[in-house]
LUMNU-453831 format. One record per residue (C-alpha): residue number from 0; chain; x, y, z. Coordinates in nm, 2 decimals, decimal comma. Example, Ala and Ser with C-alpha at 12.3 -4.5 7.8 and 13.67 -1.06 7.14 Angstrom:
<atoms>
- 0:A:1,23:-0,45:0,78
- 1:A:1,37:-0,11:0,71
</atoms>
This chain:
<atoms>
- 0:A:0,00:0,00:0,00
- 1:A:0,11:0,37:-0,11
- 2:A:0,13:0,61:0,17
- 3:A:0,07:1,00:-0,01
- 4:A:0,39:1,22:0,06
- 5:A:0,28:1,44:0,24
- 6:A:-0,05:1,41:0,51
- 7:A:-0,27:1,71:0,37
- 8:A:-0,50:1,85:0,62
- 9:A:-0,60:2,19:0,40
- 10:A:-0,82:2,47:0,51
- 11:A:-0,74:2,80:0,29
- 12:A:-0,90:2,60:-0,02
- 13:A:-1,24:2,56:0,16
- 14:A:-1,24:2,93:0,17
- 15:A:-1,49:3,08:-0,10
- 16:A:-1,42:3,06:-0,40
- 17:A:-1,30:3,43:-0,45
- 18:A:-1,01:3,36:-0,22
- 19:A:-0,79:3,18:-0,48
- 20:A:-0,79:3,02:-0,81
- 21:A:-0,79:2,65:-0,82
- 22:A:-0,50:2,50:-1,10
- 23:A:-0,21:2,30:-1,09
- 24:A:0,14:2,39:-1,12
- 25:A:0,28:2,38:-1,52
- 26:A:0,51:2,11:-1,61
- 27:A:0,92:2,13:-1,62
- 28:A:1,14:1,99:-1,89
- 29:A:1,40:1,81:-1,70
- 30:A:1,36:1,84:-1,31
- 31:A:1,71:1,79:-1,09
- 32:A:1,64:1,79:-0,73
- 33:A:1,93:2,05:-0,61
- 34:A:1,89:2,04:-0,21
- 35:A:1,64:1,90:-0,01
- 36:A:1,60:2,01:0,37
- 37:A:1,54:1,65:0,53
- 38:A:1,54:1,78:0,86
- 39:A:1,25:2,02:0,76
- 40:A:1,12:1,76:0,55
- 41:A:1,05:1,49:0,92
- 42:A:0,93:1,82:1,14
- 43:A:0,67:1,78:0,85
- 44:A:0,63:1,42:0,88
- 45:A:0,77:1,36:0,50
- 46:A:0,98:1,17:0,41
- 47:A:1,30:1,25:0,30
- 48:A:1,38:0,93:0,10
- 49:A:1,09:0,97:-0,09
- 50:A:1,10:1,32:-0,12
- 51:A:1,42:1,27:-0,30
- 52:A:1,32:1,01:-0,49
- 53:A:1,19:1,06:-0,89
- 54:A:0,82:1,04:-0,76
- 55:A:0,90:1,30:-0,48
- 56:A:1,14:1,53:-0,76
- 57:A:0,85:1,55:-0,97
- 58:A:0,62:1,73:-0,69
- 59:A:0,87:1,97:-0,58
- 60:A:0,90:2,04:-0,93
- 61:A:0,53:2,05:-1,00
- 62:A:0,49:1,77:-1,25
- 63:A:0,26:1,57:-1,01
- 64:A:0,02:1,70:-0,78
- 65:A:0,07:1,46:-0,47
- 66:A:-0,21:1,25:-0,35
- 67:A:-0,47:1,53:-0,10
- 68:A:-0,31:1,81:-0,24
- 69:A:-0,56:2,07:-0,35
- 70:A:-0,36:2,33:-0,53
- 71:A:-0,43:2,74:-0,56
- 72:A:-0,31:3,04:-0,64
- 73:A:-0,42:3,30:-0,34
- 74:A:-0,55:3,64:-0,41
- 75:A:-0,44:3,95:-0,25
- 76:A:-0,33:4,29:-0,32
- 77:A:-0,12:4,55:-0,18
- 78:A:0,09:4,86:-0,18
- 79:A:0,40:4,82:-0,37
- 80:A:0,66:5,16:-0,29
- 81:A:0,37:5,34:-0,11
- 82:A:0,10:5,28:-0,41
- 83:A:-0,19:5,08:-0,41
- 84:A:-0,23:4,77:-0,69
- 85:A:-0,59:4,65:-0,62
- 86:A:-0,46:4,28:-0,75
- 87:A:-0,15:4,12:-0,73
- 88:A:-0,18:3,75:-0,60
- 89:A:0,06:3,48:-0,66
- 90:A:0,16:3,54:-1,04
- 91:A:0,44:3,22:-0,96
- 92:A:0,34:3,04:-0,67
- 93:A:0,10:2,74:-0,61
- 94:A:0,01:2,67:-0,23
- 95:A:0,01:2,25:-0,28
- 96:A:-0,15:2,23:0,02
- 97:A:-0,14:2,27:0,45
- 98:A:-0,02:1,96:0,69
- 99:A:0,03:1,94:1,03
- 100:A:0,34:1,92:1,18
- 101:A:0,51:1,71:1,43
- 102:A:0,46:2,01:1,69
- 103:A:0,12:2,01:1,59
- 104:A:0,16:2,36:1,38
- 105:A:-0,11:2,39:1,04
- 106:A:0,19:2,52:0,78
- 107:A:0,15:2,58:0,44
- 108:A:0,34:2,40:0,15
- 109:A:0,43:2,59:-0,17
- 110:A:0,57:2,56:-0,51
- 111:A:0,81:2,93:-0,61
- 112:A:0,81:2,92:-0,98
- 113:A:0,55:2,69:-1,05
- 114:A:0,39:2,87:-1,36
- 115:A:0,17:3,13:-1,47
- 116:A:-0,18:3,15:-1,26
- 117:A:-0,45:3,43:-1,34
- 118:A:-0,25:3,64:-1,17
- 119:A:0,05:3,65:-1,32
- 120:A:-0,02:4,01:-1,48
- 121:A:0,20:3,91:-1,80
- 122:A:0,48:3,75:-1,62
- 123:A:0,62:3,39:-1,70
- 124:A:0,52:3,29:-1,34
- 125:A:0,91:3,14:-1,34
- 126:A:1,19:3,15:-1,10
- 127:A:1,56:3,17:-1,17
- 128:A:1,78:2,94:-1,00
- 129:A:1,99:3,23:-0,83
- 130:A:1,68:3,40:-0,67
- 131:A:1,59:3,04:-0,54
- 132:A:1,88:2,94:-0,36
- 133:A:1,93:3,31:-0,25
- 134:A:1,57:3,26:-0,08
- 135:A:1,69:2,94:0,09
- 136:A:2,03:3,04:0,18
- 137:A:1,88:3,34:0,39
- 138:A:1,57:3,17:0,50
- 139:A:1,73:2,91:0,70
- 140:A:2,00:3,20:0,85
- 141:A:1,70:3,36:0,97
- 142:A:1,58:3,00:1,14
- 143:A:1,86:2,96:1,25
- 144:A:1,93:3,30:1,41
- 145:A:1,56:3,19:1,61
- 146:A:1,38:3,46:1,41
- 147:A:1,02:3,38:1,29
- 148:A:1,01:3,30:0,87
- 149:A:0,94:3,10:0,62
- 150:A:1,17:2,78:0,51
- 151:A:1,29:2,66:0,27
- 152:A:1,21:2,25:0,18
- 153:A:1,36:2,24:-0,15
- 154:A:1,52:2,37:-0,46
- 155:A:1,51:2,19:-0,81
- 156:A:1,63:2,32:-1,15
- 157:A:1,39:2,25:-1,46
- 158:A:1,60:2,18:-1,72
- 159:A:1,45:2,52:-1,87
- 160:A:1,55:2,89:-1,94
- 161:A:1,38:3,16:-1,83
- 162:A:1,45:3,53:-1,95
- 163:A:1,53:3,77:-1,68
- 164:A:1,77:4,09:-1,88
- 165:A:1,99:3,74:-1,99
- 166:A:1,88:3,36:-2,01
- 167:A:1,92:3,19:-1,69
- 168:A:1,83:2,85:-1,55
- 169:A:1,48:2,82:-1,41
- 170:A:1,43:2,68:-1,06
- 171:A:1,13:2,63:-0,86
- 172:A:1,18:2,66:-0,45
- 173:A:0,91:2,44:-0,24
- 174:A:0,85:2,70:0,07
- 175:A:0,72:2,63:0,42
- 176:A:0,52:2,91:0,60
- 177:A:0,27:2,92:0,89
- 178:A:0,03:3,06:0,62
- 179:A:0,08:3,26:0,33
- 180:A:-0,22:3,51:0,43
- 181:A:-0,05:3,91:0,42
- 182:A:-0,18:4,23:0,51
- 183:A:-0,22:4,26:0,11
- 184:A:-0,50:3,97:0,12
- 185:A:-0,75:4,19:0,38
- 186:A:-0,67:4,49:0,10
- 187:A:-0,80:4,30:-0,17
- 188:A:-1,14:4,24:-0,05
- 189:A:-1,14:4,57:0,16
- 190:A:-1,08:4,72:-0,19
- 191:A:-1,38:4,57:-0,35
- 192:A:-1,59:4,63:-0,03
- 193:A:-1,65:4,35:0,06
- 194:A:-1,70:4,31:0,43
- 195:A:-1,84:3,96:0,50
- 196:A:-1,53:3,85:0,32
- 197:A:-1,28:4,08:0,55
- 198:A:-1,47:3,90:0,79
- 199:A:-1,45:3,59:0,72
- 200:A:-1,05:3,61:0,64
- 201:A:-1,01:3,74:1,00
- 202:A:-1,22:3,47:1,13
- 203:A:-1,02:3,25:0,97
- 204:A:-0,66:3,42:1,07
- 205:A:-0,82:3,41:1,39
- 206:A:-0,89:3,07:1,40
- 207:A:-0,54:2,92:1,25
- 208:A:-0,29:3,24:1,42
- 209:A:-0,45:3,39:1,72
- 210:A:-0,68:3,15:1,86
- 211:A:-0,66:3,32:2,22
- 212:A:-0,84:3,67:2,06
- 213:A:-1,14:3,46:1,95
- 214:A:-1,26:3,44:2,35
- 215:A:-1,21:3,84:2,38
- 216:A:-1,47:4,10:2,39
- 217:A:-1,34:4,30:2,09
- 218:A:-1,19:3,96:1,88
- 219:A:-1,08:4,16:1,60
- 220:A:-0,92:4,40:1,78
- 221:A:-0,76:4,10:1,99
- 222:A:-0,65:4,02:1,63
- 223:A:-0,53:4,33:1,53
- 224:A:-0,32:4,38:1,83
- 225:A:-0,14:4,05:1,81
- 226:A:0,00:4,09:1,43
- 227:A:0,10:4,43:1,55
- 228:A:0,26:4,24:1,85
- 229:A:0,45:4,04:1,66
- 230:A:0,56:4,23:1,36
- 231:A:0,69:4,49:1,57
- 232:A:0,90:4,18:1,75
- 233:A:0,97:4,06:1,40
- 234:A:1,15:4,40:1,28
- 235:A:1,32:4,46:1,59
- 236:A:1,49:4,12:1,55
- 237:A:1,59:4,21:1,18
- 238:A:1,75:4,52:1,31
- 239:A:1,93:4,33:1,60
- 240:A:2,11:4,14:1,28
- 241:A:2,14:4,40:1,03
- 242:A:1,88:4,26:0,80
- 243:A:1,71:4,45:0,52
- 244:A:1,43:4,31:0,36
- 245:A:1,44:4,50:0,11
- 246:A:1,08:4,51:-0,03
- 247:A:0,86:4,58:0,29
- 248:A:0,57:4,65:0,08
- 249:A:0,23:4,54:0,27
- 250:A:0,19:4,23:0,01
- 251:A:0,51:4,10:0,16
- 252:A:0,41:4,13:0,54
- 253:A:0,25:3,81:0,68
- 254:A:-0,03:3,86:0,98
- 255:A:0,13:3,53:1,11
- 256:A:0,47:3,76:1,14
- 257:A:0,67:3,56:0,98
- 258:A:0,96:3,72:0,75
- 259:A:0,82:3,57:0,39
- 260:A:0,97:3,70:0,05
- 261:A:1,30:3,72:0,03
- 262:A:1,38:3,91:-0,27
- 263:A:1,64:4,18:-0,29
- 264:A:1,73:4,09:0,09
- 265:A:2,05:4,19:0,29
- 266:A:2,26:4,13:0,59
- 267:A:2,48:4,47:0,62
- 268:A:2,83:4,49:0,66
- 269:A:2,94:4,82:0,77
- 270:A:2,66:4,98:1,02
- 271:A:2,49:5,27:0,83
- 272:A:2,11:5,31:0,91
- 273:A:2,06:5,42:0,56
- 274:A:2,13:5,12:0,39
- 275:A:2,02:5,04:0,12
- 276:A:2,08:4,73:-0,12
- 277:A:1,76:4,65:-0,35
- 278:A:1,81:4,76:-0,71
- 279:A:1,45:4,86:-0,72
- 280:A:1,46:5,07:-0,40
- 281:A:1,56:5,42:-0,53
- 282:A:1,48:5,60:-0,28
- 283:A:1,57:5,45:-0,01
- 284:A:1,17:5,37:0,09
- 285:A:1,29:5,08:0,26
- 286:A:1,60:5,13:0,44
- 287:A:1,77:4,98:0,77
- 288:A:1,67:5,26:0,97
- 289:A:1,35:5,29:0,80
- 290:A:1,21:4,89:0,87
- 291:A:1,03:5,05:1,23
- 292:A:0,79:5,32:1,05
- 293:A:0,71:5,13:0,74
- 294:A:0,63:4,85:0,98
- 295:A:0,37:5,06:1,15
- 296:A:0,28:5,21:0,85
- 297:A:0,20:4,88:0,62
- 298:A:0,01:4,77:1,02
- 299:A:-0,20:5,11:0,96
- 300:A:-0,29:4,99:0,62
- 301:A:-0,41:4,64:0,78
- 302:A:-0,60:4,84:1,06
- 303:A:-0,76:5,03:0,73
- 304:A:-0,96:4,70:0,62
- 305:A:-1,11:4,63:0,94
- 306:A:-1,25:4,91:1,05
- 307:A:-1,62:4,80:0,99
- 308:A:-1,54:4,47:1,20
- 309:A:-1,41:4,69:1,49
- 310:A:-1,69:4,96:1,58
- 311:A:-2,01:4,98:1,58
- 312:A:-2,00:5,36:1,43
- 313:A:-1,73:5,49:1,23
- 314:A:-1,59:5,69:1,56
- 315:A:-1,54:5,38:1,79
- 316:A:-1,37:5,20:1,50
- 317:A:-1,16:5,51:1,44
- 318:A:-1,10:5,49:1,82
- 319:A:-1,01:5,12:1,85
- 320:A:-0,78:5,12:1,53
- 321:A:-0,57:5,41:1,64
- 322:A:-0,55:5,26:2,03
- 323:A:-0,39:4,95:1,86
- 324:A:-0,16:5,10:1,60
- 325:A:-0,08:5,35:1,89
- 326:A:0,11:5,04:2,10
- 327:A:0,35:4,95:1,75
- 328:A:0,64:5,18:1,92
- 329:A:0,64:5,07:2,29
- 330:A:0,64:4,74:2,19
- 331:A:0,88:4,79:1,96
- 332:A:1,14:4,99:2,14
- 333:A:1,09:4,74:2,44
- 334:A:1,17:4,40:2,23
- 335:A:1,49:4,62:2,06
- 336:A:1,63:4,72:2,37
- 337:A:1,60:4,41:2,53
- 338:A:1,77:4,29:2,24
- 339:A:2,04:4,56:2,26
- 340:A:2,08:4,47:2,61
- 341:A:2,12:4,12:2,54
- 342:A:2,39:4,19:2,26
- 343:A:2,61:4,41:2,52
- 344:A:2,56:4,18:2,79
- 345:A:2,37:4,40:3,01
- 346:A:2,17:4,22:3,28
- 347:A:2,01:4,49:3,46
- 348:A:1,78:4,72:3,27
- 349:A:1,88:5,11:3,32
- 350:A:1,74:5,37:3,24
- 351:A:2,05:5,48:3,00
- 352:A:2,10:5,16:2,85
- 353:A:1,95:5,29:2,52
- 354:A:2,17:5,54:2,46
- 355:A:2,47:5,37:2,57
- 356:A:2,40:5,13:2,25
- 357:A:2,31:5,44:2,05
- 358:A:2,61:5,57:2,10
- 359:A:2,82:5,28:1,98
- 360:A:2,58:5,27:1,68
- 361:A:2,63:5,64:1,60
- 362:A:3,07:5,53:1,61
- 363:A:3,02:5,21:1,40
- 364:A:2,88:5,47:1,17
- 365:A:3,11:5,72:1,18
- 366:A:3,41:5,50:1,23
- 367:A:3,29:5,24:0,93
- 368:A:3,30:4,95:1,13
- 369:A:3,14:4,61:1,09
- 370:A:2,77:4,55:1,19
- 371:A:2,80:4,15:1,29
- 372:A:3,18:4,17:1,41
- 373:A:3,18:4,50:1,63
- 374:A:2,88:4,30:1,86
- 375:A:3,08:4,01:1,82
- 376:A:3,38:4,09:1,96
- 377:A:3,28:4,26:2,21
- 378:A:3,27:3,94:2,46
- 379:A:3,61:3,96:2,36
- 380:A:3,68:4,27:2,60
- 381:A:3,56:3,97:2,88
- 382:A:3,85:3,79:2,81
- 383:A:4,13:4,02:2,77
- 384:A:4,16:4,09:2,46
- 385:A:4,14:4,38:2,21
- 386:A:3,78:4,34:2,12
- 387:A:3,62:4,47:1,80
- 388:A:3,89:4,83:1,80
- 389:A:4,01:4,69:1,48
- 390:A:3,70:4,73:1,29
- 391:A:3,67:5,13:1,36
- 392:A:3,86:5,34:1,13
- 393:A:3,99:5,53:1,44
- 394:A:3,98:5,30:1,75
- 395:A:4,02:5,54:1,95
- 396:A:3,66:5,62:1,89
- 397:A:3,59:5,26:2,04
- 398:A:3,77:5,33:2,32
- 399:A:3,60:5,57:2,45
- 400:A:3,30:5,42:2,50
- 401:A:3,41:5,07:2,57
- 402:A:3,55:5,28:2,91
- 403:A:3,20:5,34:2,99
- 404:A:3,06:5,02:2,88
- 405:A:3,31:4,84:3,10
- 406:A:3,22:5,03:3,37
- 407:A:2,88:4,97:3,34
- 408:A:2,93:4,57:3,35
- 409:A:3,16:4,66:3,66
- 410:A:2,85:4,81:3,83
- 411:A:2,66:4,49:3,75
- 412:A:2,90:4,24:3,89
- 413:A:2,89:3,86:3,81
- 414:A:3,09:3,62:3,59
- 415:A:3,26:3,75:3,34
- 416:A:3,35:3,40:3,17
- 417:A:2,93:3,34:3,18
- 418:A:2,85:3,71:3,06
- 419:A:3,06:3,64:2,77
- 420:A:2,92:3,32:2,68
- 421:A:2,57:3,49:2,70
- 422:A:2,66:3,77:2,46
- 423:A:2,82:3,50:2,16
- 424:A:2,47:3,31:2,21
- 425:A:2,31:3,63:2,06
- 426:A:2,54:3,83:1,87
- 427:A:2,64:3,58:1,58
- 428:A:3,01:3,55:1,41
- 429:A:2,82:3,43:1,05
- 430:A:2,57:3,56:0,83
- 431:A:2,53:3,52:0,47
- 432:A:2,73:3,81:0,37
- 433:A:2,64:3,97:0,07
- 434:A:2,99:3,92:-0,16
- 435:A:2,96:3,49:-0,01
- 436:A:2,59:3,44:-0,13
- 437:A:2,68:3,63:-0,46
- 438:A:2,97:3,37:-0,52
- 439:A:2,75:3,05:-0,43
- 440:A:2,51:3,19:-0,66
- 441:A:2,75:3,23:-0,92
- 442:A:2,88:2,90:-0,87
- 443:A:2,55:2,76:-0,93
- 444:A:2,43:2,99:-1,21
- 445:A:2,72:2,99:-1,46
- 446:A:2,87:2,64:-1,39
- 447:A:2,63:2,42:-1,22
- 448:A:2,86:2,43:-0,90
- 449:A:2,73:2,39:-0,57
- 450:A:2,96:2,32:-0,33
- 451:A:3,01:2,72:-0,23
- 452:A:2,61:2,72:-0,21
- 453:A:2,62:2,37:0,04
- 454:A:2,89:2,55:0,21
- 455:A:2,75:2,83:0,31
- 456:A:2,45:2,70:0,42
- 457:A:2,66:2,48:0,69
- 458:A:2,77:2,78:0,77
- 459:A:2,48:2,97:0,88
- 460:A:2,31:2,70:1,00
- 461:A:2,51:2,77:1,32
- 462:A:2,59:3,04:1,33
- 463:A:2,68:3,16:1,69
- 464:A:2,97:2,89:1,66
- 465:A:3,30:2,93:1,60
- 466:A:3,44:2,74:1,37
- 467:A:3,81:2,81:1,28
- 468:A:3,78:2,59:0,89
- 469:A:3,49:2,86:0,82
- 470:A:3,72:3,13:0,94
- 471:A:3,69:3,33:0,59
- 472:A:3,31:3,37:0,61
- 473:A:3,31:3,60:0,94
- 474:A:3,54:3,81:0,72
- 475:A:3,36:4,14:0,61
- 476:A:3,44:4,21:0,23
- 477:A:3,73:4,38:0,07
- 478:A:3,68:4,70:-0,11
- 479:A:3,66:4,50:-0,45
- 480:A:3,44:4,26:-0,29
- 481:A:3,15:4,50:-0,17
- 482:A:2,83:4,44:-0,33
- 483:A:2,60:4,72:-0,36
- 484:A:2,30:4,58:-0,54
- 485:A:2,06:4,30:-0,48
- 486:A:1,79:4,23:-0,70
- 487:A:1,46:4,07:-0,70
- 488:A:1,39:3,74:-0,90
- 489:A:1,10:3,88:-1,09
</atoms>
C-alpha cells in the first residue's frame, strides 16, 4: 500500500471561491532535485527518502500533484513603494496544500516558480535558479538566528531557461510558511468592499494564528493587536542582525509575522542606518533605519480594512484602530532594547541603557566598522583581549566608549566568563554576507557548482559557533568585494 507524501490536512481551499484560483502547477522539462531540507522535510512528517526520490522530484518540481493536495493560487493585493495595486496575488506560486506538523503547527506547503496563474499580470510565473537558492540560503540563516520565517524544503532546477535581462536557468523553491495570508489579502477584498469577506479572512486568521483573541470581547481587535505584536518583535529582531528586507511593501508582510519573501534581501556589513541594497529601492523607501515606521505604517494599512469589524460607528472603529496602531512603538522599542541589552551583555535594565548602544551605533557609523563583528567581539573585551577596535577606522573612537561600557558591567558584577558566553549566544560570528551568497550563486548559475552554495548553508546554519575551517566567512568584504546591489527574481 502507497502512503501519499505528504498528510494534507487543507483549510485555505475551503475558503470561497473568491479567495484563490484552483490550478495545478505547469510542467518542467528536465527536473534535478538541487537540495532538499530533510530535517525540515521529518518536522513535516515527509519523508526524506521519498521526497528525493523521482516520484518526490517531480512534486517539488510540480509535474505531479501529490495524493490530497488541492492546489491554488491566493489572491491578495497590496501597496508596492507606497502605491496601491488592487490585485497582485501569486503570479508564480501554487500553495500545494497545509499539513500538520510534528509540533502540531497547520503550515503551508508551496511551489516558487510553478507557472503562470490568473495572476500573473504578463509574467512567465518562473523563478531563476539564483533567486531560489538566495531565498533558501537566507531563510534558514534567519531560522537559525531563532527569528520567525518561512523555510525553505527544497530547490530543483527544470532543465529550462527563463529570461530575466539574460537567459538563466529556471528553478522552482518548495516553501514552508505558517500561512501565506499578508496584510495585502485583507486589501484585496477591503478594496472591492467587501466586508463579509474581510470578515470571514479574520475569522479564519483568527482561527489558524490567534486562537486566544477569539474568547475576547473586541476579537478583531484581539486580532489586530497581536499581528501588531508580533511584527513589531519581527523588525526589531531584523535590526538586531542588520537585516534589510528589502521590499517591505504590505503584500510582503505576513499577519502570522513571519519574515516571507525574500527578494532583494540583505545582511549589512558596515553599520549605516541608511542602507540600502535592492536595485529597485531608489529611494531609499525601505532602508535599515526605515524597517520600524514602514512597519507601523503597512500595520496602519491592515487596521484600514477592518474598521467596519471593529466599531459599531465609524468613531469607535476610528478609536479602536488608532489605540492598537498606537502600541506598535512601545512594543517595539521594548523588544529592541531588550535585544540591545542582550547583545552588550547588560543584565540589569537602566534607564541609559539605550543610549549607551546608540552611542556605539552612532561610532560604527562614523568609524565604518562592521555591523555583525563589532557586537561580536565585544565578549572579547571579557576575556582580555582587544575586542572589535580593529574594525573602527579610528579606534580610538571605540575606546572611549568601551570605558564606559566596562564600567557599566563593573556596576553589574557577576561572571565574566558566563556574561561572555551569554553575549556569543546572541550576537552571531556568520551571516550570509552579501559578496559569499553572490559567489555561491555564481557557482550555481554559470557552472552548475554547488559546493560554495552547500557551504555556506553549513555555515549559517550555526551560526553563533566558531568554527576556525569557516574562518573566511566571518570576514567582512574587501573594497573590491562589496556588493552594492541585490535584486529581485521577478
Amino acid at each position: 500500500m502507497s502512503f501519499p507524501l505528504f498528510a494534507f490536512d487543507n483549510s485555505y481551499s475551503r475558503l470561497p471561491g473568491h479567495f484563490h484560483a484552483r490550478l495545478a502547477p505547469a510542467q518542467v522539462k528536465a527536473p534535478r532535485l538541487i537540495k532538499l531540507n530533510e530535517t525540515l522535510a521529518r518536522e513535516l512528517r515527509a519523508d526524506p527518502v521519498r521526497l528525493a526520490a523521482p516520484e518526490g522530484v517531480a512534486v517539488l518540481a510540480g509535474n505531479a500533484v501529490p495524493e490530497g493536495a488541492d492546489p491554488i493560487a491566493l489572491a491578495y493585493a497590496g501597496h508596492q513603494f507606497g502605491h496601491f495595486v488592487p490585485q497582485l496575488g501569486d503570479g508564480r506560486a501554487i500553495l500545494l496544500g497545509e499539513v500538520i506538523d510534528r509540533n502540531g503547527v497547520r503550515r503551508d506547503i508551496q511551489l516558487k516558480g510553478s507557472g503562470q496563474t490568473p495572476f500573473s499580470r504578463r509574467g512567465d510565473g518562473r523563478a531563476a535558479l539564483g533567486p531560489v537558492l538566495r531565498e533558501y540560503i537566507i531563510s534558514e540563516a534567519m531560522a537559525a538566528f531563532g527569528i520567525p520565517t518561512t523555510r525553505s524544503l527544497a530547490a530543483v532546477i527544470t532543465g529550462e531557461g527563463v529570461w530575466r535581462e539574460v537567459p538563466l536557468p529556471g528553478a522552482v523553491l518548495t516553501r514552508v510558511a505558517a500561512s501565506h495570508i499578508r496584510i495585502g489579502t485583507f486589501q484585496y477584498f477591503a478594496a472591492r468592499e467587501d466586508v463579509e469577506a474581510v470578515r470571514t479572512l479574520a475569522d479564519y486568521a483568527i482561527a489558524r494564528h490567534y486562537p486566544e483573541a477569539a474568547s475576547a470581547t473586541n476579537k478583531y481587535r484581539a486580532f489586530l493587536d497581536g499581528v501588531i505584536a508580533r511584527q513589531a518583535d519581527l523588525v526589531a529582531h531584523w535590526l538586531l542582525v542588520g537585516f534589510i528586507h528589502g521590499v517591505m511593501n504590505t503584500d510582503n508582510m505576513a499577519i502570522s509575522g513571519e519574515t516571507i519573501d525574500y527578494g532583494p534581501c540583505a545582511f549589512m556589513d558596515f553599520y549605516d542606518p541608511r542602507q540600502v541594497y535592492s536595485s529597485i529601492d531608489e529611494g531609499g523607501r525601505y532602508a535599515y533605519g526605515n524597517q520600524p515606521g514602514i512597519a507601523q505604517w503597512n500595520l496602519a494599512r491592515l487596521a484600514e480594512t477592518l474598521l467596519p469589524l471593529l466599531g459599531d460607528n465609524e468613531e469607535t472603529a476610528l478609536k479602536e484602530a488608532q489605540d492598537a496602531l498606537d502600541s506598535f512603538a512601545p512594543h517595539f522599542e521594548s523588544s529592541y532594547i531588550a535585544g540591545l541589552r542582550a547583545k552588550l551583555g547588560l543584565r540589569e535594565a537602566r534607564d541609559g541603557d539605550l543610549a549607551l548602544a546608540q552611542d556605539l551605533l552612532q561610532r560604527m557609523a562614523t568609524g565604518h566598522a562592521d555591523f555583525t563583528l563589532t557586537f561580536r567581539k565585544l565578549a572579547d573585551l571579557l576575556d582580555g583581549e582587544d575586542g572589535p577596535r580593529d574594525q573602527f577606522a579610528n579606534p580610538a573612537e571605540f575606546d572611549s566608549w568601551a570605558s564606559l561600557w566596562k564600567q557599566r558591567i563593573a556596576e553589574e558584577g557577576g561572571d565574566a566568563p558566563a556574561r561572555a558566553a551569554a553575549m556569543r549566544a546572541v550576537n552571531p560570528i556568520y551571516i550570509p554576507r552579501n559578496h559569499l551568497v553572490e559567489e555561491a550563486l555564481a557557482a550555481a548559475v554559470n557552472g552548475d557548482d554547488y559546493v560554495s552554495f552547500e557551504t555556506l548553508l553549513t555555515v549559517v546554519s550555526k551560526p553563533f559557533e566558531e568554527r576556525p575551517e569557516f574562518a573566511r566567512y566571518a570576514i567582512p568584504p574587501t573594497t573590491d568585494q562589496i556588493v552594492m546591489q541585490t535584486f529581485c527574481g521577478t
